[in-house]
N, C-alpha and C positions, 0 to 999 in steps of 0.2 A: 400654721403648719410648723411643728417643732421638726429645727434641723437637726436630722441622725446622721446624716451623710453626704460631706462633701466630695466633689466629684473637682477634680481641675485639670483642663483638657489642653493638654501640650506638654512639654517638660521645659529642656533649656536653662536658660538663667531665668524666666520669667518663673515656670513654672516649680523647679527647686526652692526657690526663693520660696514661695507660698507653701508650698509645704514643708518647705521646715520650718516656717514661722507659727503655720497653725495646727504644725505639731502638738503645739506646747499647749492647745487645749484642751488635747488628751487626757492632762494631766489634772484636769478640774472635771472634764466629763468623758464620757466613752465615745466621742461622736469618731466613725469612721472617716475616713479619708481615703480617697483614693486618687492616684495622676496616671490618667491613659497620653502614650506617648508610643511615638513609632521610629526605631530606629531607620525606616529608610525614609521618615522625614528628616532633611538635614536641618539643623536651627542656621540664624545670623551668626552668630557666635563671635563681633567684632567689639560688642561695649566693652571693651577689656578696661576702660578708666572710671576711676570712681571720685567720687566727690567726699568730706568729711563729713555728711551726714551719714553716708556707709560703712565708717565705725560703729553707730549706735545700733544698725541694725545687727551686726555681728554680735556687738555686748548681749545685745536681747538675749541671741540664744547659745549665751556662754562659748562662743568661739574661742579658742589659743588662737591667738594673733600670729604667732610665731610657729605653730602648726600648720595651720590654714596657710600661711605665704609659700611654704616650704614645699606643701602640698600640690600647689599651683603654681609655682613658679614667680611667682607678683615680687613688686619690687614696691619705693614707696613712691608718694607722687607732692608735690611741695604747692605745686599748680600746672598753668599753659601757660607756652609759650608762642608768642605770635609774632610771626613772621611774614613779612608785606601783607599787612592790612589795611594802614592807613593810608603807604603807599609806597611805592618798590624798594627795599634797604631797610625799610624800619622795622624796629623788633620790641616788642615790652613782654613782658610779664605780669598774669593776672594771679597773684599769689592768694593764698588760702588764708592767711592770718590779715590782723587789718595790721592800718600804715597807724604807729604811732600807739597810742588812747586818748580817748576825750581829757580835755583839761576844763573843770568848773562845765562841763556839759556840753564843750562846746567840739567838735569830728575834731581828728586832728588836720585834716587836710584844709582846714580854715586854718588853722593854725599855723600850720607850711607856708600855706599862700601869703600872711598879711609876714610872715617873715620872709619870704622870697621878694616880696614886693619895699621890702628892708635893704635888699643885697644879701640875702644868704642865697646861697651857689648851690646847696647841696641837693642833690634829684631827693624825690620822694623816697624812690625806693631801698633808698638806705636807711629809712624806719621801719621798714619790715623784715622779719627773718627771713620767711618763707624764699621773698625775691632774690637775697644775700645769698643765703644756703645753694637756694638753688644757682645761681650765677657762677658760683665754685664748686657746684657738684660736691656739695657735702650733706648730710643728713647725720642727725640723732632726734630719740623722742626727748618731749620735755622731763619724764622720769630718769633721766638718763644723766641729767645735771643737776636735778633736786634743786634750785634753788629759788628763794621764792622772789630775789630781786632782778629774776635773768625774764623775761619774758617766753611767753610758751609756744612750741612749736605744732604749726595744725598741718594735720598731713592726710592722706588715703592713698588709697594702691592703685597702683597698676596689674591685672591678674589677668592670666589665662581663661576667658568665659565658660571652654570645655570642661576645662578642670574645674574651676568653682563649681559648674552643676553638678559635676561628679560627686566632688566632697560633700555637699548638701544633701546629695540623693542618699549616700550613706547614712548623713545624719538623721534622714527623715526617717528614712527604710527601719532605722536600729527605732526608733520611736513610734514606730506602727504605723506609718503611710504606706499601703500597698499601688504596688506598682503593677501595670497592666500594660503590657506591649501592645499595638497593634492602634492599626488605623480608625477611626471613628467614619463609617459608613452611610450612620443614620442616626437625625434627631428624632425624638418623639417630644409633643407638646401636649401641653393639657387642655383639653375642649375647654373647658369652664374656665380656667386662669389665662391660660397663651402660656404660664410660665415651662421652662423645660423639665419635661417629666424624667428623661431618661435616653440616654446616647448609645449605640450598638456598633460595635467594631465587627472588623471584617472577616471575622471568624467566628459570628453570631450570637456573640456576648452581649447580653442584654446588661447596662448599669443605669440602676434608678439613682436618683439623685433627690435631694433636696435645697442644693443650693452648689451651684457650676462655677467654676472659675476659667475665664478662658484665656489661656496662655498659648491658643495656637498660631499667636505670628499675624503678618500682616492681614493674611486671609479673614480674620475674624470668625472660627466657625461659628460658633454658636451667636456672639453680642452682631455681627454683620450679616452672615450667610442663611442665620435661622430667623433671628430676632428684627433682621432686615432696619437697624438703629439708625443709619444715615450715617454721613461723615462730613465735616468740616472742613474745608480745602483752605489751605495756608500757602499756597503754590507762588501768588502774588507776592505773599510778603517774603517765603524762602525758598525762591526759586529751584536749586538745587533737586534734582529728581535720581541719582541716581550713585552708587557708588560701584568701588573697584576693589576688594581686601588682597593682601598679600603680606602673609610673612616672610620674615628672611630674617637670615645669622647676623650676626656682626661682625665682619669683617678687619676692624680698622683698628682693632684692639682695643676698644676705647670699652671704660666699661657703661652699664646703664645709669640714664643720666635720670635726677629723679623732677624731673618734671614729664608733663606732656607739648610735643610740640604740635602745633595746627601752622603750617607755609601755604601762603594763598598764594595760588596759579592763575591761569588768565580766565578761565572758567567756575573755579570752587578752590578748594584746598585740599591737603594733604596730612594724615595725621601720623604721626610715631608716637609709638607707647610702648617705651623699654622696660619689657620682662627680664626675669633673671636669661633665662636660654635662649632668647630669640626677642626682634623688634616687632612689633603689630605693625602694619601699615595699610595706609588706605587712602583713594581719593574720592572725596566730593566731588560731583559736577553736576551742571544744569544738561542736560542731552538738547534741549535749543539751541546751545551755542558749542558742542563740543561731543565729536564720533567718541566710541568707544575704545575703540583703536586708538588713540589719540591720548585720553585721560590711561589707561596703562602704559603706554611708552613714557607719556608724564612721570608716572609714579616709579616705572623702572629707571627710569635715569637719575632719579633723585631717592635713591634706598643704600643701607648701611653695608649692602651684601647680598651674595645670591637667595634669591628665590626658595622658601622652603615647601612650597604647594603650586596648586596651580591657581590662578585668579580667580576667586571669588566675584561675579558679577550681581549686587541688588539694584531693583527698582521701588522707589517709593514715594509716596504722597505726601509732603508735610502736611500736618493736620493733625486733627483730633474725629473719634466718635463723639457722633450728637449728645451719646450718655454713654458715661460709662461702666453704667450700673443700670441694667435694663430689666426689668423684672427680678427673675432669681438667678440671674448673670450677670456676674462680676470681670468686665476684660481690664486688664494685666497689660503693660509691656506694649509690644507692638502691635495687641492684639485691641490696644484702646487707644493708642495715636502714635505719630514720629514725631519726634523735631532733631533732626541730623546732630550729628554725636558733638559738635562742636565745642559743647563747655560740658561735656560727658554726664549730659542728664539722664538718660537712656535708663540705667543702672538706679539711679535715682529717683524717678518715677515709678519704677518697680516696687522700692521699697520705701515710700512714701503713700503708693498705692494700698500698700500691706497694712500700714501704719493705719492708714483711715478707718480702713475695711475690719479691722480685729477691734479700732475702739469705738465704733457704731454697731460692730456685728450683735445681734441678739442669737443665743441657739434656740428660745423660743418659737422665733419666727420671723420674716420679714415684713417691715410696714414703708410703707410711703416716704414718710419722714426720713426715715435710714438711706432710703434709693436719692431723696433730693438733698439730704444733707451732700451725701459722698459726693453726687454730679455737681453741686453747688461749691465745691471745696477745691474737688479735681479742675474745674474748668478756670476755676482761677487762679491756681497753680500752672497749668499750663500756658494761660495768658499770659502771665509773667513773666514765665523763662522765654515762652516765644519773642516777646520785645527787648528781651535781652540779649537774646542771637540776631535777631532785626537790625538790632545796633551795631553790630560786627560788620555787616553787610553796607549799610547807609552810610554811618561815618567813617564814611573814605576817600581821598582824592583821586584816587587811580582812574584814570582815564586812560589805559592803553588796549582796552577789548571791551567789544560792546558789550559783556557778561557787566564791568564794572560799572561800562554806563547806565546800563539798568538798574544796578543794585543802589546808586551812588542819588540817583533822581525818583528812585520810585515813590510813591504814595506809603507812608508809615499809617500803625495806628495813631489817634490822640493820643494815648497813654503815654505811648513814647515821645513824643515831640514835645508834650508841655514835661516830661524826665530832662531832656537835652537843655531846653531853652532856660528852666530853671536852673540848670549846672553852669550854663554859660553866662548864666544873668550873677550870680555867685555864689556858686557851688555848693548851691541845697541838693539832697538828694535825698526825697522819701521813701522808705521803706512799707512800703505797704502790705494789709493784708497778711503780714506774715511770710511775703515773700522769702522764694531762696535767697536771694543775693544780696549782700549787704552793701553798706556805702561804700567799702573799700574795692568790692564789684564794681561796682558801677564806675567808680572813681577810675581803676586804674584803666578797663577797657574803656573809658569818654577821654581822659589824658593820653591815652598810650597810643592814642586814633586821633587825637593831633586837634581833640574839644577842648579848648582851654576855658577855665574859672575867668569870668571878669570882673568877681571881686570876692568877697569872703561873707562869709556871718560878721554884724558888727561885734559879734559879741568878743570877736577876738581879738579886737582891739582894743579890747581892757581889760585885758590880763597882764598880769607884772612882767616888765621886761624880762628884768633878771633871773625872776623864779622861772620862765618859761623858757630861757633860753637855756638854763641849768638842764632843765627836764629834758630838755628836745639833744642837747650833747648828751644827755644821762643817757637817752632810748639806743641812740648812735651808738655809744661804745658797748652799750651791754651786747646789742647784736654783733658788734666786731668781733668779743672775745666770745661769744658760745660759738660762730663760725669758724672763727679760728681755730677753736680745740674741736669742731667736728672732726668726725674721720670722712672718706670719701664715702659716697653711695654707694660702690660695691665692696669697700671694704665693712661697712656695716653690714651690707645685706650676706657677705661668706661667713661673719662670725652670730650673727642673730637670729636667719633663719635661712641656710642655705638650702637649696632646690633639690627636693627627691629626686632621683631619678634623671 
């Protein structure tokens, strides 16, 4: 069955997302597109944080960096920052660039360690930029200093979810994605496939399809509600079932700081994510251990300023669909699993999902292979991030609300426990798969959470003193002086791309 026309049922950030990315097929073939959406459907609209693989999706389809911010409001973001995790008072930083660079092949944080266990004083996180910049509220990109002996700055945004879909929606609409108002009523299946033949809104528009995208939200029309795909309950491992969103001003005069922060509470956490005009805010909680009423007075007693809406209330299931590619349904977004916004994957499985789907897509037609490739690629992609929010939750000492006692004793996967016990036994850390996260991931939320190395790679014990300790002051100072000469975060953001509107 050659695909003429794709159909993707939602809008939102899942939905804009995909169609503007497979706009850009238009321009090898005529294949239609179309995204039915309903304005008195409201979206989540809270992923406001993004990750640096979220740069490359914009590259893809020629975004101004510095339009796009201005457009939305988005500030930049350096990483998160965490607050009582390990345990009441403490705070790290999980930065986006790594700690250091390998020396003869060997992480640097071996390399830290057999010199800490030397008597050198110095924390880790003075090998990194990202953690430096951010700790001073400063930002610049690495174009910004040219040079090739300073080390480079890895950054992504923080942006308004409403506004990005906006801007997308234009960009698709200007490239021939038709947009179709109105609620989807009815599925139609095909006798002989099961696959969906064609979807009808509520004002009796019939739209045929040959290949559906579903970006409609938790609901799952089509990959859950038609296709009936199952779901994966992750409940056990991320307890958390529900949040709270609320924006507010800033108050305090301070201006946006470019990280994101996550403060855990006695039941889940709390996020901020400073926009140019306004903070994003929101709480996590498990509803086992915490009223609703309860996690809002939380959130309002702990925000920059009043109120700029009224509280946002979701419910949701951590987890995943059984497939996320079900015949000739492709779900997107929250339409294919959660895992709560905590290292702002959300956003990033959107456009990782995109990434799969365009370089397995045939417009020929759909086979087998393509459905088991994508479910085989996507489920271990989400395996992964899931054991790496697991670990935010488990290593911790907090023992002051049964919410921690839970999180602090419960049953992990393998995956994760032989990650830990390897970092503790001396501080391997595999990268598997192609996973998101890198060593410096793992490194600094297992450190920052109070997992200590109990020894190193031998191999960093024979590297030259001198040449290594030259290296390891070289890394130190070069990030002092590009910090130093940063400007602050909102003085970059008024002169680089300040906020329409």
């Amino acid at each position: 069955m050659t695909i003429n026309h794709i159909v993707i049922v939602g809008g939102g950030t899942a939905g804009w997302m995909a169609a503007a990315a497979l706009s850009k097929l238009r321009a090898g073939r005529p294949v239609a597109i179309t995204l039915v959406e309903s304005e008195q459907i409201g979206t989540v609209g809270v992923g406001e944080a993004t990750i640096p693989p979220f740069l490359d999706f914009n590259r893809l389809l020629d975004i101004d960096e510095r339009e796009m911010l201005a457009e939305v409001g988005g500030s930049f973001k350096l990483g998160i920052q965490f607050v009582n995790w390990g345990k009441l008072g403490d705070s790290y930083i999980h930065p986006f660039g790594n700690y250091g660079y390998q020396m003869e092949g060997v992480s640097f944080h071996h390399v830290w360690h057999r010199y800490q266990q030397a008597g050198d004083k110095r924390p880790i996180q003075v090998f990194n930029m990202e953690t430096m910049a951010a700790h001073f509220g400063r930002f610049a990109r690495t174009e910004d200093y040219q040079r090739d002996d300073l080390p480079p700055v890895n950054y992504a945004y923080h942006l308004d979810a409403g506004r990005y879909a906006r801007y997308l929606r234009k960009y698709a609409e200007t490239r021939g994605v038709v947009r179709k108002e109105g609620k989807v009523t009815d599925v139609a299946l095909d006798s002989g496939s099961g696959f969906v033949a064609a979807i009808t809104t509520e004002d009796g528009t019939v739209i045929n399809g040959d290949l559906f995208i579903d970006c409609s939200g938790f609901r799952g029309l089509l990959i859950e509600q038609t296709l009936k795909t199952g779901y994966e309950d992750w409940t056990h491992y991320l307890p958390c079932d529900r949040a709270v969103a609320l924006p507010c001003q800033r108050e305090d005069g301070s201006g946006p700081l470019p990280y994101t922060r996550a403060t855990a509470h006695t039941a889940g956490w709390q996020w901020q994510v400073p926009l140019q005009h306004r903070n994003g805010n929101g709480h996590v909680y498990c509803s086992s251990f915490m009223k609703d009423q309860e996690a809002l007075d939380i959130l309002l007693g702990n925000i920059a300023g009043k109120p700029g809406a009224e509280p946002n209330y979701l419910r949701f299931v951590t987890g995943r669909r059984k497939k996320f590619w079900n015949k000739n349904v492709v779900a997107l977004g929250l339409a294919g699993g959660f895992m709560e916004p905590l290292e702002s994957t959300s956003i990033h499985l959107i456009n990782t999902g995109i990434n799969k789907l365009i370089a397995v897509l045939s417009l020929d037609g759909i086979t087998q292979t393509q459905e088991d490739a994508f479910n085989r690629l996507t489920g271990k992609e989400y395996a992964r991030i899931r054991d790496f929010l697991i670990l935010h939750y488990n290593s911790t000492t907090r023992n002051d609300s049964e919410f921690w006692n839970y999180c602090r004793t419960m049953a992990v996967p393998d995956s994760l426990t032989e990650k830990v016990e390897l970092f503790r036994q001396n501080g391997q850390i595999f990268r598997e798969d192609d996973e998101l996260f890198t060593e410096t991931s793992w490194a600094a939320v297992m450190m920052g959470q109070g997992i200590q190395m109990g020894g190193h790679n031998a191999m960093a014990d024979g590297l030259k003193d001198a040449a290594t300790q030259e290296e390891m002051d070289g890394i130190e100072q070069s990030i002092r002086y590009v910090v130093q000469h940063m400007p602050t975060h909102g003085d970059y953001l008024n002169k680089y791309c300040p906020a329409v509107g």
